[in-house]
mmCIF file of the N, C-alpha and C atoms, coordinates in Angstrom:
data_MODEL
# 
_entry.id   MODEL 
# 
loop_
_atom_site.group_PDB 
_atom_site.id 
_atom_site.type_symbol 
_atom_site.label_atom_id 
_atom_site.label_alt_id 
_atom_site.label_comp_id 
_atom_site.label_asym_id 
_atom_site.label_entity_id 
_atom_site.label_seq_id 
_atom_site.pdbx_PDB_ins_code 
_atom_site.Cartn_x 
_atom_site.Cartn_y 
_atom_site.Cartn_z 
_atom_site.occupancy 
_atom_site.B_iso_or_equiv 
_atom_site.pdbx_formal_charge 
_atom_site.auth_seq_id 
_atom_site.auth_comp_id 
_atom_site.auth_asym_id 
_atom_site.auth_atom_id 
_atom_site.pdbx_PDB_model_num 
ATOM 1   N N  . UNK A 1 1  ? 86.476  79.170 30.523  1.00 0.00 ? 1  UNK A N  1 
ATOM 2   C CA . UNK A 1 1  ? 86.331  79.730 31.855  1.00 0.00 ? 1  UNK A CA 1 
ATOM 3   C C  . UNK A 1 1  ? 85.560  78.781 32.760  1.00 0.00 ? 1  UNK A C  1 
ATOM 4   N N  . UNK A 1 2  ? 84.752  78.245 32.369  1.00 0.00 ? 2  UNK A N  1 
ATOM 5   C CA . UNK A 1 2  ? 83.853  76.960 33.158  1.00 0.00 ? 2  UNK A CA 1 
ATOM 6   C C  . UNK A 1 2  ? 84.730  76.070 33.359  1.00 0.00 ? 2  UNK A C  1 
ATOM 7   N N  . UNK A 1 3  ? 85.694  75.817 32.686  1.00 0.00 ? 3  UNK A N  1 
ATOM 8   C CA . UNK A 1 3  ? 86.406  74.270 32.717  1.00 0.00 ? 3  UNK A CA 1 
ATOM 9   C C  . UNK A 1 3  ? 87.121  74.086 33.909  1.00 0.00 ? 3  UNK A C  1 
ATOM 10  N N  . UNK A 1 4  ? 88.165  75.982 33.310  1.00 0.00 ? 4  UNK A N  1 
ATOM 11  C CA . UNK A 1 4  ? 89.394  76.038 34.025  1.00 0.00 ? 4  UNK A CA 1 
ATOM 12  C C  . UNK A 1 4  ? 89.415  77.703 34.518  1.00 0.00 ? 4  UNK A C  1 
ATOM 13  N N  . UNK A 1 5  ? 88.394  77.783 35.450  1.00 0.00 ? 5  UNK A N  1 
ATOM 14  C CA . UNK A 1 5  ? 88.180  78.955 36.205  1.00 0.00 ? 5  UNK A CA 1 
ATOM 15  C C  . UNK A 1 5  ? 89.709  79.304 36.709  1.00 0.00 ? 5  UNK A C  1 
ATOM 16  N N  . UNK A 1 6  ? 89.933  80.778 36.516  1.00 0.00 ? 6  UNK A N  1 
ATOM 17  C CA . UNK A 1 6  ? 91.052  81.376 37.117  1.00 0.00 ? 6  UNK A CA 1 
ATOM 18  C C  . UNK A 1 6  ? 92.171  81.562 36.214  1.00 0.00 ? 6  UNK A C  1 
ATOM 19  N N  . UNK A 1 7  ? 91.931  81.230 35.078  1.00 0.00 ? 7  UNK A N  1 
ATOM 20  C CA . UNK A 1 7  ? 93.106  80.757 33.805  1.00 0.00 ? 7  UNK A CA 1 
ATOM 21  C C  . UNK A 1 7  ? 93.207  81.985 32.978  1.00 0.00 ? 7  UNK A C  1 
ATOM 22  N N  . UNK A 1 8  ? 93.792  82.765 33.081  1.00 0.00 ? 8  UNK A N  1 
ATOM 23  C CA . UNK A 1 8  ? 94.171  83.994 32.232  1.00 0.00 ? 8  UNK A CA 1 
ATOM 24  C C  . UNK A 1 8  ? 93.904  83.702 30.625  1.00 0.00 ? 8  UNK A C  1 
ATOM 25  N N  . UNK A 1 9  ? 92.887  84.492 30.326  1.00 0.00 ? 9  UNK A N  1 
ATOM 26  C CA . UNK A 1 9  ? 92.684  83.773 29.048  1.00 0.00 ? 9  UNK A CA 1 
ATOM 27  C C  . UNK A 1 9  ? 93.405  84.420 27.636  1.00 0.00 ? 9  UNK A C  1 
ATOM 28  N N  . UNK A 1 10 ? 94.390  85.800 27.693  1.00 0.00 ? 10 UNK A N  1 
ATOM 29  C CA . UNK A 1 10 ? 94.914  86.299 26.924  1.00 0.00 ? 10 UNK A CA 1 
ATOM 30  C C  . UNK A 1 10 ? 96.277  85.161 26.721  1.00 0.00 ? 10 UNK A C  1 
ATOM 31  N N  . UNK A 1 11 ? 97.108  84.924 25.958  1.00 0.00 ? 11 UNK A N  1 
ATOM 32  C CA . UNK A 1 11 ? 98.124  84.613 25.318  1.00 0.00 ? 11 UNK A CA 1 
ATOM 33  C C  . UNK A 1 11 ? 98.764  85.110 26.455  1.00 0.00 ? 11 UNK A C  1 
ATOM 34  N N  . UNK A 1 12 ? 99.729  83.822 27.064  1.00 0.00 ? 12 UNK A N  1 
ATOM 35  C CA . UNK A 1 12 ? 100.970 84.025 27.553  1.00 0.00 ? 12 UNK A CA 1 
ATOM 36  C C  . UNK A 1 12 ? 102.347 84.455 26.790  1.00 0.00 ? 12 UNK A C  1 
ATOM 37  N N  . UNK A 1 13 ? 102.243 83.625 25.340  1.00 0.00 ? 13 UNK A N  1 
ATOM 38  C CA . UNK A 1 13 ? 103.760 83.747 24.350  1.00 0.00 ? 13 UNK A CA 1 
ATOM 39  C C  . UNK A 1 13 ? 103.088 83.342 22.932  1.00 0.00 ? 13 UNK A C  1 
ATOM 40  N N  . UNK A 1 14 ? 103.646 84.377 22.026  1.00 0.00 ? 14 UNK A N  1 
ATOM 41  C CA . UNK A 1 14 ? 103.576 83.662 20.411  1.00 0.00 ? 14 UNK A CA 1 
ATOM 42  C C  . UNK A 1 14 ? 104.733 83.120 20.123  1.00 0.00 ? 14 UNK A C  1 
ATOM 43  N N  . UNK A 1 15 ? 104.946 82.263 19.267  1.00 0.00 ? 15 UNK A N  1 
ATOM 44  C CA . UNK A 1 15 ? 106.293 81.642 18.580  1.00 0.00 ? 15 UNK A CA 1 
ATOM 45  C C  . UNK A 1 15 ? 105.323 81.004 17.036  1.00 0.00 ? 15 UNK A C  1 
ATOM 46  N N  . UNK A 1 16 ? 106.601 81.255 16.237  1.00 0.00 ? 16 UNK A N  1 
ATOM 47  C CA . UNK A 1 16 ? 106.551 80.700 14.884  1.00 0.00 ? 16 UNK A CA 1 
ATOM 48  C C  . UNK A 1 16 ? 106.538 79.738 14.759  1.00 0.00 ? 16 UNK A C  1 
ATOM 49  N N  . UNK A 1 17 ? 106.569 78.395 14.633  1.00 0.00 ? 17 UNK A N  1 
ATOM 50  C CA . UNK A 1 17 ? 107.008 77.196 14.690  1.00 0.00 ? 17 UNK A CA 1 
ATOM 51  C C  . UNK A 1 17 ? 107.308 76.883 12.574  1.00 0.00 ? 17 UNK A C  1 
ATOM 52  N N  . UNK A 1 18 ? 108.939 76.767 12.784  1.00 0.00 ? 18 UNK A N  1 
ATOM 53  C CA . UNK A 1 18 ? 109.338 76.439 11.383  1.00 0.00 ? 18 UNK A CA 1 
ATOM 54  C C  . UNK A 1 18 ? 109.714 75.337 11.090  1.00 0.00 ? 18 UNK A C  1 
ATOM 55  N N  . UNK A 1 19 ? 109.393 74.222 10.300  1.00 0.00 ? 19 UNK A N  1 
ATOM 56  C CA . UNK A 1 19 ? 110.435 72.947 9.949   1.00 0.00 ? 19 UNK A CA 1 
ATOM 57  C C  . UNK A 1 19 ? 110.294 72.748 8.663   1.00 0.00 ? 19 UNK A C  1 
ATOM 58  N N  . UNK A 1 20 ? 111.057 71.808 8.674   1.00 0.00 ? 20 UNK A N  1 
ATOM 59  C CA . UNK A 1 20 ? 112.287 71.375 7.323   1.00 0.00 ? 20 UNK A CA 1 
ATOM 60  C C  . UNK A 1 20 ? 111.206 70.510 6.663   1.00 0.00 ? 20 UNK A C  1 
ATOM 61  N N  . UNK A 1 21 ? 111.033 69.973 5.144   1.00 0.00 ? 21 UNK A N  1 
ATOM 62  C CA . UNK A 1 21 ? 110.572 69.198 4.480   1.00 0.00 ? 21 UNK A CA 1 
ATOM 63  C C  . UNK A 1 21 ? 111.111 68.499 3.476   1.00 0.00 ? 21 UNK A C  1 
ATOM 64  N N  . UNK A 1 22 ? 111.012 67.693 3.002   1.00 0.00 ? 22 UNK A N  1 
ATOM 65  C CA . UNK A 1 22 ? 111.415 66.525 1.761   1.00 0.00 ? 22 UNK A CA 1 
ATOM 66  C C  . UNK A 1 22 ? 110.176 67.187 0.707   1.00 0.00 ? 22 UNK A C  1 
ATOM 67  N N  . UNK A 1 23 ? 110.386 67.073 -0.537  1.00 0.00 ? 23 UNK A N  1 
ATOM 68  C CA . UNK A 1 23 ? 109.649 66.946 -1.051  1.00 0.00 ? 23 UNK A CA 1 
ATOM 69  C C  . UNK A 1 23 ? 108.360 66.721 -1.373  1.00 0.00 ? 23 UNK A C  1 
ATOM 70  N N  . UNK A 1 24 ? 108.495 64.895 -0.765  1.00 0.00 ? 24 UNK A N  1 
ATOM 71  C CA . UNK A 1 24 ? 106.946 64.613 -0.743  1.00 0.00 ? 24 UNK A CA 1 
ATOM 72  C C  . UNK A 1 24 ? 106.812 64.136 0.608   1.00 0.00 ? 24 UNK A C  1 
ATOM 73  N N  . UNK A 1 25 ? 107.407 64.805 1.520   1.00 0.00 ? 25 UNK A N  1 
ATOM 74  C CA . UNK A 1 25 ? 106.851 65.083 2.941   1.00 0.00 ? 25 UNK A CA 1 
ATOM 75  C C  . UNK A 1 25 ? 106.974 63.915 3.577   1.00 0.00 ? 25 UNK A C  1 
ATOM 76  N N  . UNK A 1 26 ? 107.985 62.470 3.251   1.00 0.00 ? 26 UNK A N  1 
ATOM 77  C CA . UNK A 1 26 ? 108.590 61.629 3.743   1.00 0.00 ? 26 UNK A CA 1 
ATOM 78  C C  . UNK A 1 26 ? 109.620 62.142 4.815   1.00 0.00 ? 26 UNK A C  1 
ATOM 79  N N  . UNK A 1 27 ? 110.523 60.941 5.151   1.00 0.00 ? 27 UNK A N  1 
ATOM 80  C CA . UNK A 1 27 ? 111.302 61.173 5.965   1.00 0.00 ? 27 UNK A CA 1 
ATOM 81  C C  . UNK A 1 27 ? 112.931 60.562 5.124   1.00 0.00 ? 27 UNK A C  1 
ATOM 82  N N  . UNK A 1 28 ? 113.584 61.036 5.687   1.00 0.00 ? 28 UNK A N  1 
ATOM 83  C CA . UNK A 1 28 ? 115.002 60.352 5.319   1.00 0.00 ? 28 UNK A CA 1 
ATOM 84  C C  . UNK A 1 28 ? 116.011 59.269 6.142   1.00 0.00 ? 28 UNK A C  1 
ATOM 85  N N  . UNK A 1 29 ? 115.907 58.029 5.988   1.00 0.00 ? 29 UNK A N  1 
ATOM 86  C CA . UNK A 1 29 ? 116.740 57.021 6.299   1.00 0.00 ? 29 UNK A CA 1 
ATOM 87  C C  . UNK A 1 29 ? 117.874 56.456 5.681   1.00 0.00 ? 29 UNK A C  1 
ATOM 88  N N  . UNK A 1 30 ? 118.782 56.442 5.438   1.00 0.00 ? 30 UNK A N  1 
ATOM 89  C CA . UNK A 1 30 ? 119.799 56.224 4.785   1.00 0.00 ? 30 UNK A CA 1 
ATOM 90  C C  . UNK A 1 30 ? 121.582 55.685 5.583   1.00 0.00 ? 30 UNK A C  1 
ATOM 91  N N  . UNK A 1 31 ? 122.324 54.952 4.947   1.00 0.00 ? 31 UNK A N  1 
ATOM 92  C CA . UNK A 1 31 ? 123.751 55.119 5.165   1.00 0.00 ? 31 UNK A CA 1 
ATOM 93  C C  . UNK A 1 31 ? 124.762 55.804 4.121   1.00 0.00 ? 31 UNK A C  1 
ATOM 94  N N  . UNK A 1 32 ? 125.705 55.704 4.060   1.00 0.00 ? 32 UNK A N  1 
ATOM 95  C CA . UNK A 1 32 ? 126.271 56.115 3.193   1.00 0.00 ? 32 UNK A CA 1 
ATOM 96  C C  . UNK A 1 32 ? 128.020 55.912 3.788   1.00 0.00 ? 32 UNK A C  1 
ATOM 97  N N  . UNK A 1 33 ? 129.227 55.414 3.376   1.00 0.00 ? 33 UNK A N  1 
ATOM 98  C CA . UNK A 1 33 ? 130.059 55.584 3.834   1.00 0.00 ? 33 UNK A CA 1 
ATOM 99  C C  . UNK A 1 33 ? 130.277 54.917 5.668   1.00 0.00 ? 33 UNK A C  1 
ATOM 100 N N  . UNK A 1 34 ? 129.493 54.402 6.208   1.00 0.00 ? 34 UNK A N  1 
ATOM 101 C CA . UNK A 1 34 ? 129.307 54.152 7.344   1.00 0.00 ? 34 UNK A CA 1 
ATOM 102 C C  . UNK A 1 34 ? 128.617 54.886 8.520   1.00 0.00 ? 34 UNK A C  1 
ATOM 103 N N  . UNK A 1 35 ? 128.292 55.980 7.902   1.00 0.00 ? 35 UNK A N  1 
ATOM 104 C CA . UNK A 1 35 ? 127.657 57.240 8.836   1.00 0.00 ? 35 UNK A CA 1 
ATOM 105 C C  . UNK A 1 35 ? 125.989 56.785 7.918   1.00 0.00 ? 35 UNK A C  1 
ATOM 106 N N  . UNK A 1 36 ? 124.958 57.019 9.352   1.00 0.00 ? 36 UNK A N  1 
ATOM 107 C CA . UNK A 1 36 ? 123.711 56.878 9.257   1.00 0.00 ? 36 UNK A CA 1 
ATOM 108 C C  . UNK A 1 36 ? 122.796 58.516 9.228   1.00 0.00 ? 36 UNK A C  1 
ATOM 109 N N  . UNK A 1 37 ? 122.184 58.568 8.042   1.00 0.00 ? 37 UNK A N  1 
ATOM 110 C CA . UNK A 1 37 ? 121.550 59.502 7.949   1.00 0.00 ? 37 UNK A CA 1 
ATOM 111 C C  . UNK A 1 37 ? 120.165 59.443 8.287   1.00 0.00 ? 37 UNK A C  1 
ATOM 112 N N  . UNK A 1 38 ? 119.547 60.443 8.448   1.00 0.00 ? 38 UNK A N  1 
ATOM 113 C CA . UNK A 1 38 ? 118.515 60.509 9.167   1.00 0.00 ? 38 UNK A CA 1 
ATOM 114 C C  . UNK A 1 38 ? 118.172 61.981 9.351   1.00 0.00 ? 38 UNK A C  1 
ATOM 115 N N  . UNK A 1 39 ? 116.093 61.773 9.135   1.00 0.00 ? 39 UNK A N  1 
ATOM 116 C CA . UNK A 1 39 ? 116.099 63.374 8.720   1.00 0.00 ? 39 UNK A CA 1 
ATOM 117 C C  . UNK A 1 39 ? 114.699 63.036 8.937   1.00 0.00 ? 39 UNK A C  1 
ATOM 118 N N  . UNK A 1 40 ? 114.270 63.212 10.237  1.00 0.00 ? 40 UNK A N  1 
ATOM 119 C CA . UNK A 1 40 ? 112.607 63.269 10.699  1.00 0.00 ? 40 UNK A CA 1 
ATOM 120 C C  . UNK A 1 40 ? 112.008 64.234 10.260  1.00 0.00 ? 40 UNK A C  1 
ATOM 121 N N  . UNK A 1 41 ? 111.643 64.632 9.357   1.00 0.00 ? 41 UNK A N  1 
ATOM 122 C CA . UNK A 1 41 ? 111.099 66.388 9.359   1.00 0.00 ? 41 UNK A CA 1 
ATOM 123 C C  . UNK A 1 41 ? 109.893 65.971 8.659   1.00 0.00 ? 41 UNK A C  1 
ATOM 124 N N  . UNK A 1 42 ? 109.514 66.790 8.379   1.00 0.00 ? 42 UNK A N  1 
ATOM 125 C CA . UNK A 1 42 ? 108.089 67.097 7.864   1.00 0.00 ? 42 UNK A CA 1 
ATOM 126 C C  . UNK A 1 42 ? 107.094 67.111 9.116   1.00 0.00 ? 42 UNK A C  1 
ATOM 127 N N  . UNK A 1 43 ? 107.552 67.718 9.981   1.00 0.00 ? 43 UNK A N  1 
ATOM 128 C CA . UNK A 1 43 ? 106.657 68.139 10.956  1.00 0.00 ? 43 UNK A CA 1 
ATOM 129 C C  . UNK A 1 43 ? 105.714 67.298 11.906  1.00 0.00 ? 43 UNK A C  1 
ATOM 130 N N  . UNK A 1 44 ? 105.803 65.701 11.783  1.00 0.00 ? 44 UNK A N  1 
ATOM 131 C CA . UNK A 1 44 ? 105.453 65.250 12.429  1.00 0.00 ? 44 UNK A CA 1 
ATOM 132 C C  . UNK A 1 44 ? 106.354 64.259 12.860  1.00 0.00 ? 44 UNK A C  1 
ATOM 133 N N  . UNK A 1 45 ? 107.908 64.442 12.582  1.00 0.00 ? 45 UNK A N  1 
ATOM 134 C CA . UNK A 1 45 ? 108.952 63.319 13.345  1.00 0.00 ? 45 UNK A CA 1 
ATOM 135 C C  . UNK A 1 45 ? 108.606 63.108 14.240  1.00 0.00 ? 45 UNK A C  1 
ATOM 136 N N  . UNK A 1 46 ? 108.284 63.831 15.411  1.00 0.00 ? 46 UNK A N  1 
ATOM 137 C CA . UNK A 1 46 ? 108.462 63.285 17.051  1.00 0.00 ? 46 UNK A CA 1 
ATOM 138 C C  . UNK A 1 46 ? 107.528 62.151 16.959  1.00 0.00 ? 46 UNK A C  1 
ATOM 139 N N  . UNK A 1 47 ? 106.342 62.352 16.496  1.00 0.00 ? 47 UNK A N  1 
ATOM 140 C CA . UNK A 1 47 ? 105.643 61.322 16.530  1.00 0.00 ? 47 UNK A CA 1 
ATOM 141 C C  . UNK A 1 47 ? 106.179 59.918 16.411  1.00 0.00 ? 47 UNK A C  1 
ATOM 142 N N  . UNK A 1 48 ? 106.677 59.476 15.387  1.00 0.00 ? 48 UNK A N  1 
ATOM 143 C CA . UNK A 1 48 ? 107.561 58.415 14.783  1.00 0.00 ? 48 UNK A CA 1 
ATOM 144 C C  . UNK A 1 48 ? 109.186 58.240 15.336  1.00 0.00 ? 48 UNK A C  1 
ATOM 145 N N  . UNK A 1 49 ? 109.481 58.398 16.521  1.00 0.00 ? 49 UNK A N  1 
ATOM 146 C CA . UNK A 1 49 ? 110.708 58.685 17.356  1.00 0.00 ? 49 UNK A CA 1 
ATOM 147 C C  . UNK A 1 49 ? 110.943 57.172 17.484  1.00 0.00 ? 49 UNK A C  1 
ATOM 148 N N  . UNK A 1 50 ? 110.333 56.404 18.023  1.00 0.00 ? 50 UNK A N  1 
ATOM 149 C CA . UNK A 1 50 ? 110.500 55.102 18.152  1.00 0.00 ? 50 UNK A CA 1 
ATOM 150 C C  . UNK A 1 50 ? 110.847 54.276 16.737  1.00 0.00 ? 50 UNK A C  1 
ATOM 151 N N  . UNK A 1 51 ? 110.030 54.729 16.199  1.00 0.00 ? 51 UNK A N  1 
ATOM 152 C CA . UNK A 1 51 ? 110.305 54.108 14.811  1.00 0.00 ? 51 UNK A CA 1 
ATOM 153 C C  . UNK A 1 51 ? 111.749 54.687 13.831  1.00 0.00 ? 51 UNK A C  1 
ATOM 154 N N  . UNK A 1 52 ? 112.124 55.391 13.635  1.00 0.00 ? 52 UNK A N  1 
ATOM 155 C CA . UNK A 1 52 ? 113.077 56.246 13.215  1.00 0.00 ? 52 UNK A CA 1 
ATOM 156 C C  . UNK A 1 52 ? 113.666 55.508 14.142  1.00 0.00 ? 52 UNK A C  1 
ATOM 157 N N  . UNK A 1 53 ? 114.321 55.468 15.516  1.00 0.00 ? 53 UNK A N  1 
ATOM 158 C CA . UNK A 1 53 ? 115.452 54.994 16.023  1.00 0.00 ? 53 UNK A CA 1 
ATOM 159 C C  . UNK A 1 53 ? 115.870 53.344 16.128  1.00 0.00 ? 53 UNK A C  1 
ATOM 160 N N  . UNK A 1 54 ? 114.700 52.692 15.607  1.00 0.00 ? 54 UNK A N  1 
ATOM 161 C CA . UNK A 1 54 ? 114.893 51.640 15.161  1.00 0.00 ? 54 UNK A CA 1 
ATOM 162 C C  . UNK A 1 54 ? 115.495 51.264 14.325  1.00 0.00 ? 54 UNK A C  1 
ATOM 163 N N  . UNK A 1 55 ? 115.276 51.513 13.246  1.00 0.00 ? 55 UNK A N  1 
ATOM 164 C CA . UNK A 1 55 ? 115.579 51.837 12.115  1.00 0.00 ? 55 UNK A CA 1 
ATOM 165 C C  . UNK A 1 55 ? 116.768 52.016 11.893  1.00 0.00 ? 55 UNK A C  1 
ATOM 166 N N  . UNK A 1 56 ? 117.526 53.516 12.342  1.00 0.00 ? 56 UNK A N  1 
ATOM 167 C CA . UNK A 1 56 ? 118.798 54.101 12.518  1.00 0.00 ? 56 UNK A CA 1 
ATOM 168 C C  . UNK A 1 56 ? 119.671 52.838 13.121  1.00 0.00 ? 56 UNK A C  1 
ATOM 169 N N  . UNK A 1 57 ? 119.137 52.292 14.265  1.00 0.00 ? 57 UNK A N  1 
ATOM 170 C CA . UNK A 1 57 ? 119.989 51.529 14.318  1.00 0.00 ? 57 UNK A CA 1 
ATOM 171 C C  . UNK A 1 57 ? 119.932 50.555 13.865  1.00 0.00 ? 57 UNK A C  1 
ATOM 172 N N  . UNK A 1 58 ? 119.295 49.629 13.580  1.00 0.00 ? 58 UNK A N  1 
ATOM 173 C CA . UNK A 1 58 ? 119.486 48.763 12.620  1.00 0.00 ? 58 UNK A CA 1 
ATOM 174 C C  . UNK A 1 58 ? 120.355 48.988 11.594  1.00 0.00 ? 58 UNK A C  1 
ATOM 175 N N  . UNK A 1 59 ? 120.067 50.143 10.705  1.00 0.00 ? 59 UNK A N  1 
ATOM 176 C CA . UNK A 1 59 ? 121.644 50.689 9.467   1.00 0.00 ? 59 UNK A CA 1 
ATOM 177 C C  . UNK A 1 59 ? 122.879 50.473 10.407  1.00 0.00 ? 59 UNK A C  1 
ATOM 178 N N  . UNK A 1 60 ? 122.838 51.067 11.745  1.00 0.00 ? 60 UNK A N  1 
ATOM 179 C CA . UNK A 1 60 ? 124.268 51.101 12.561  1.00 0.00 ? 60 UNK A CA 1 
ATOM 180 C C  . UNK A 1 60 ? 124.843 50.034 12.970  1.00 0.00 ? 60 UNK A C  1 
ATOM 181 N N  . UNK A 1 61 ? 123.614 49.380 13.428  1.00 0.00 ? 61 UNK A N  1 
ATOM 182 C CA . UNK A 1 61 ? 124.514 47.731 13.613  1.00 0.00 ? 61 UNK A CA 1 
ATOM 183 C C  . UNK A 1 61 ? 124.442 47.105 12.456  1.00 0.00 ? 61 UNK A C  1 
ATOM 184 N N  . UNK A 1 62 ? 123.985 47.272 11.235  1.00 0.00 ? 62 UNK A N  1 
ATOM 185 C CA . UNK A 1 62 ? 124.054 46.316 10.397  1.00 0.00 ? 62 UNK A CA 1 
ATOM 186 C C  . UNK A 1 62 ? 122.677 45.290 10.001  1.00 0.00 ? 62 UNK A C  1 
ATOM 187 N N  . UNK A 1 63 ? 122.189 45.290 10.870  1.00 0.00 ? 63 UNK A N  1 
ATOM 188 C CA . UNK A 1 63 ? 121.200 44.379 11.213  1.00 0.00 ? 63 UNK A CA 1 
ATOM 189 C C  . UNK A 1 63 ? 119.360 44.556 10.618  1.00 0.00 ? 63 UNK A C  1 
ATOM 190 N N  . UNK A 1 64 ? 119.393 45.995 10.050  1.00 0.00 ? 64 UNK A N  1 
ATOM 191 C CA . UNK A 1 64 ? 118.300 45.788 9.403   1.00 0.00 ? 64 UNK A CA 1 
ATOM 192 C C  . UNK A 1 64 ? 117.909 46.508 8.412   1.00 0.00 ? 64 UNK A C  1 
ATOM 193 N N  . UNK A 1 65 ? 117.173 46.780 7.932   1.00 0.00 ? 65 UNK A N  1 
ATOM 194 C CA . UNK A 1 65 ? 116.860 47.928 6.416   1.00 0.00 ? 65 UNK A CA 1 
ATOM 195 C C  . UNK A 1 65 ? 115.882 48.604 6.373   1.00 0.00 ? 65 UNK A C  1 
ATOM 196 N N  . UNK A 1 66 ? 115.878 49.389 5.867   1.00 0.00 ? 66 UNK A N  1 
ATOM 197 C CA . UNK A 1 66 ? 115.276 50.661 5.111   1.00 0.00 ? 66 UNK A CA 1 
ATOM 198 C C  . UNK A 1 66 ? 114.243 50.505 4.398   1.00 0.00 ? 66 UNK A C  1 
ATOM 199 N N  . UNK A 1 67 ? 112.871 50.591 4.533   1.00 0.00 ? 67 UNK A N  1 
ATOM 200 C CA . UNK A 1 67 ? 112.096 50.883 3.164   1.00 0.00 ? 67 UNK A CA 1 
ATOM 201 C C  . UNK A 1 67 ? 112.776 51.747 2.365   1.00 0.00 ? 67 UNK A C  1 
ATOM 202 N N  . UNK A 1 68 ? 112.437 51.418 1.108   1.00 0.00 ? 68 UNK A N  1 
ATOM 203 C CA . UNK A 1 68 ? 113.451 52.111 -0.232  1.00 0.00 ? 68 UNK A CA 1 
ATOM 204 C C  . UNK A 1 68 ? 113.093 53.707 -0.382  1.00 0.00 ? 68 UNK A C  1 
ATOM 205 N N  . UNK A 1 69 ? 111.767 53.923 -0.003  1.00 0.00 ? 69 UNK A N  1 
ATOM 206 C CA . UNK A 1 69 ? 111.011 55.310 -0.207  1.00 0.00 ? 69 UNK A CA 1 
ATOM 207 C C  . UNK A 1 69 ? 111.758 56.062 1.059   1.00 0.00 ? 69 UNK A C  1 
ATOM 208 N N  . UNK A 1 70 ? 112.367 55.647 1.794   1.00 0.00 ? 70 UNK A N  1 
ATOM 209 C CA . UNK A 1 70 ? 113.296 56.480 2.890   1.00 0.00 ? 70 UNK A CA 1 
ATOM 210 C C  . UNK A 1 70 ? 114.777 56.567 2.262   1.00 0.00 ? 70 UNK A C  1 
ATOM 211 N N  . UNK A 1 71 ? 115.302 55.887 1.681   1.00 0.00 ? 71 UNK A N  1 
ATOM 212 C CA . UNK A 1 71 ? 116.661 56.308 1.102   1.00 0.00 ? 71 UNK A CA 1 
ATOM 213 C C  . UNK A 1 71 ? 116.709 57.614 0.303   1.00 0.00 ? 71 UNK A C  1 
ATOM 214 N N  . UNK A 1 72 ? 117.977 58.011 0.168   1.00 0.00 ? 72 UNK A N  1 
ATOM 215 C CA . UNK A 1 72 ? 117.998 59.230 -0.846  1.00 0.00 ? 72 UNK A CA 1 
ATOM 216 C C  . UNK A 1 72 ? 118.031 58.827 -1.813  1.00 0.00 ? 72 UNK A C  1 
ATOM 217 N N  . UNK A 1 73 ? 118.100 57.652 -2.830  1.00 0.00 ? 73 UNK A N  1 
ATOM 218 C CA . UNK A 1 73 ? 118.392 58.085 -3.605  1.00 0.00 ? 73 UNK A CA 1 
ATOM 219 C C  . UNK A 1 73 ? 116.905 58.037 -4.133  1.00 0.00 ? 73 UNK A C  1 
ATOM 220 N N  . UNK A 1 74 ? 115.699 57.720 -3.198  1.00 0.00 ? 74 UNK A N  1 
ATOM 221 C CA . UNK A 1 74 ? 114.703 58.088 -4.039  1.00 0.00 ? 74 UNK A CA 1 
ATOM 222 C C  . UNK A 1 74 ? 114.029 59.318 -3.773  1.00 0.00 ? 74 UNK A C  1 
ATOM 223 N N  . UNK A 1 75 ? 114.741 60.073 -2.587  1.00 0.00 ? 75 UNK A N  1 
ATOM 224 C CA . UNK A 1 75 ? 114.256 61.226 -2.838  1.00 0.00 ? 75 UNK A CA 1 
ATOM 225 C C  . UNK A 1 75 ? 114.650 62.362 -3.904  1.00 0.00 ? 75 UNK A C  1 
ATOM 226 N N  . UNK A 1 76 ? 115.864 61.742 -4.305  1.00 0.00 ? 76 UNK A N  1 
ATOM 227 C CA . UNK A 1 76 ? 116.484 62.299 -5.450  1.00 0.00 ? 76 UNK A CA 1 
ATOM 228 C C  . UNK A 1 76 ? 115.920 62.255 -6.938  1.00 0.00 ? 76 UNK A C  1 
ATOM 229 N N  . UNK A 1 77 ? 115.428 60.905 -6.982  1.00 0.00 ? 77 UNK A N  1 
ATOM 230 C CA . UNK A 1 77 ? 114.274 60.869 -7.846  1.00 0.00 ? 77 UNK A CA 1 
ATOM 231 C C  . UNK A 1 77 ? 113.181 61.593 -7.893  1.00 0.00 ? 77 UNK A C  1 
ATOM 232 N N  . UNK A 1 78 ? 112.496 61.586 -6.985  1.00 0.00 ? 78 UNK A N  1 
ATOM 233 C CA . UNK A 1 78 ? 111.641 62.183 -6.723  1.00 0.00 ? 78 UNK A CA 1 
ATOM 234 C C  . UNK A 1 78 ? 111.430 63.810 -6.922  1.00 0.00 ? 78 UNK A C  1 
ATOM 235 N N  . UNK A 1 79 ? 112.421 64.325 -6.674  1.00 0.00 ? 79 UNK A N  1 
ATOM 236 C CA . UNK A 1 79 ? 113.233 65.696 -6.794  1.00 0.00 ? 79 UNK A CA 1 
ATOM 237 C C  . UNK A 1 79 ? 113.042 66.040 -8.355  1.00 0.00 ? 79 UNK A C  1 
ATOM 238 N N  . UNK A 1 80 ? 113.684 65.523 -8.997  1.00 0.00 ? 80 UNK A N  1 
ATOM 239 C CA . UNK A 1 80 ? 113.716 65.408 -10.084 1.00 0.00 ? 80 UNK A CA 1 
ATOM 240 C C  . UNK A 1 80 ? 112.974 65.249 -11.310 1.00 0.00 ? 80 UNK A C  1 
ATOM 241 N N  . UNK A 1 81 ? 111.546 64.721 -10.510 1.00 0.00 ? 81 UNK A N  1 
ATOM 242 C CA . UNK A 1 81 ? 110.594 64.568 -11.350 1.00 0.00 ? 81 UNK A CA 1 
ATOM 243 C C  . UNK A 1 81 ? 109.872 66.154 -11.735 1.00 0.00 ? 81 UNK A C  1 
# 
């Protein structure tokens, strides 16, 4: 009230906020077939937006790679353990 005199201080809106996770709370980078996969979740993708679309494209043009801990097939491992 000192800060921001006049500011209704009850709750305008609740919302749930739900997202998706990997396992061990990585992200997913991958190709497969020519289609680029990609799977920001664990709740802090937006953050890493720049980075992730780098990335993505690099698989798309060809031009660059993946840390291995972003492919599936080690989340599949991982899964599995």
């Amino acid at each position: 009230r000192r800060y921001l005199p006049g500011v209704v201080p009850e709750p305008y809106a609740e919302a749930t906020c739900l997202f998706t996770s990997t396992a061990n709370e990585d992200f997913v980078i991958d190709e497969a077939e020519g289609v680029v996969l990609l799977s920001a979740c664990s709740g802090h993708g937006g953050k890493f937006a720049p980075l992730m679309g780098e990335l993505a494209a690099g698989l798309a043009t060809g031009t660059g790679t993946v840390p291995e801990e972003f492919r599936v097939a080690h989340h599949r491992a991982e899964a599995a353990r």
